[in-house]
C-alpha angles and dihedrals in degrees: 000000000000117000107258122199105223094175087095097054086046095059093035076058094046099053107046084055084049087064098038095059092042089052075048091053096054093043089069111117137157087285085080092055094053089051090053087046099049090050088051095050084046096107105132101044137039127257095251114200127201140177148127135254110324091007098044084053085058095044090063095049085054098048086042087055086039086057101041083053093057094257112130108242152138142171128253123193112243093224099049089052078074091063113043099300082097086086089066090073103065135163109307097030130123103223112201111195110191120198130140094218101031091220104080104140093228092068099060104079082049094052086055104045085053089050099046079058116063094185083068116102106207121206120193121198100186143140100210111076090192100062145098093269102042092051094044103047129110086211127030110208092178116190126199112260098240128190115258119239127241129038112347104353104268113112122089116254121112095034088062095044086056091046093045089051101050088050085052093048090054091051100049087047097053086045083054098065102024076056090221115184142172092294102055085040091064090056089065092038114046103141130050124033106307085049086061099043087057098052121126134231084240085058097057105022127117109243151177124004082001094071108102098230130176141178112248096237097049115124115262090236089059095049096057087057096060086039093061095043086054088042088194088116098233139084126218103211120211137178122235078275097070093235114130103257094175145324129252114208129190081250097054090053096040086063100041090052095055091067098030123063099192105045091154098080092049121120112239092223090053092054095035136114113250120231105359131223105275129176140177119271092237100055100125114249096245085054093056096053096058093051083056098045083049104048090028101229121138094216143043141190126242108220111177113234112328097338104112096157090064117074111203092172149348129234119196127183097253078079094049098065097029079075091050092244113156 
């Protein structure tokens, strides 16, 4: 077989997605605001998708962004509504029928079962502005009919970028003013990498009775001791007023022994560090890495809101990479 060069054809591909999703960008009107704000009233029902073949494909994608964002959703093929999946859609719910031509046979007993129910809030994503969906819908999300990429035209390509983009767009939208952030991310997310990514310094941290905690004007004797029954190789040092006052590492000790002979009858406040490192329990891991890459410490405390005086737990970075976080 001759070697083709098929770079050409990619970014033949490429571009003409590329207009299609800037025709896409102008098209947006208020009709868009009323479908985010539709999916944001919706409270007492579920954000129900449907389509059929590529669309339906897309459809899925959308409900599974809907989900990982905290809106209840799911998606419901639109053949199977024909035969009993039509009790899926039910009062309170936003119903988003996806279709590029708005007439697919498979839609109609949807449409009417939407329509026979007022309480059903009926979304249409179409690019035909004359068919069944478009004139049906609650809600006309119209996008622009855009030509496919490839020979002759037929496959779908730039008619699914637009109506993925449009999904994505809702669901950013609706992020935006539920103001959801990482954290509540993570709670739909626990496992897998991006579980781990999102993972928080309280979700790692040492805490409690494990926190090896002495008094500042214990004798340095005593709190080896308590170092080496902890065994994290660091010291949190607090005042008779239980306020974190500094922080006494293996490292701190191993230097100090190597000028003093009697390190036993040292007081811990005179060969501690000042001021400790101290950050919120909901810094995100990776973030506290790199604090500790960059000041090039192997442990932090864990103070809660703006009391950094108040150690509720230590990470070190023996936790860090126990949860496989680089």
């Amino acid at each position: 077989m001759k070697k083709k060069n098929f770079i050409p054809i990619a970014r033949e591909v490429i571009e003409t997605e590329i207009k299609s999703l800037k025709k896409l960008k102008l098209s947006i009107n208020q009709s868009f605001n009323k479908a985010v704000e539709a999916i944001i009233n919706c409270k007492n029902g579920k954000v129900v998708i449907s389509g059929i073949g590529k669309s339906g494909i897309i459809g899925k994608k959308i409900s599974s962004t809907l989900a990982s964002i905290g809106i209840p959703s799911f998606f419901v093929d639109a053949a199977a509504c024909s035969h009993g999946d039509l009790g899926q859609i039910s009062s309170n719910d936003v119903l988003i029928l996806i279709s590029f031509s708005g007439e697919s046979v498979e839609l109609k007993n949807i449409i009417q079962h939407a329509k026979r129910n007022k309480k059903i809030t009926l979304i249409g994503i179409v690019s035909k502005k004359n068919s069944i969906l478009y004139n049906s819908s609650d809600i006309k999300l119209l996008i622009p009919n855009v030509p496919e990429a490839g020979p002759g035209k037929i496959v779908p390509t730039s008619s699914t970028i637009t109506q993925l983009s449009i999904g994505d767009a809702l669901a950013v939208s609706t992020m935006n003013f539920r103001k959801f952030g990482k954290l509540d991310f993570k709670k739909f997310h626990p496992s897998g990498s991006l579980g781990a990514k999102l993972k928080t310094a309280e979700d790692l941290m040492i805490k409690d009775k494990k926190i090896p905690f002495i008094n500042e004007n214990i004798l340095l004797g005593k709190a080896l001791k308590t170092m080496n029954k902890f065994n994290f190789g660091v010291l949190v040092v607090r005042n008779s007023f239980k306020k974190t006052s500094g922080i006494i590492s293996d490292g701190d000790i191993k230097r100090i022994s190597e000028k003093n002979t009697n390190i036993k009858n040292l007081v811990a406040k005179n060969i501690m560090k000042k001021n400790p490192i101290s950050i919120n329990k909901d810094m995100l891991i990776t973030e506290a890495l790199s604090i500790m890459n960059s000041k090039k410490v192997t442990c932090l405390c864990i103070h809660n809101k703006k009391m950094k005086n108040k150690t509720i737990g230590i990470l070190t970075i023996h936790e860090i990479l126990n949860a496989n976080i680089r």
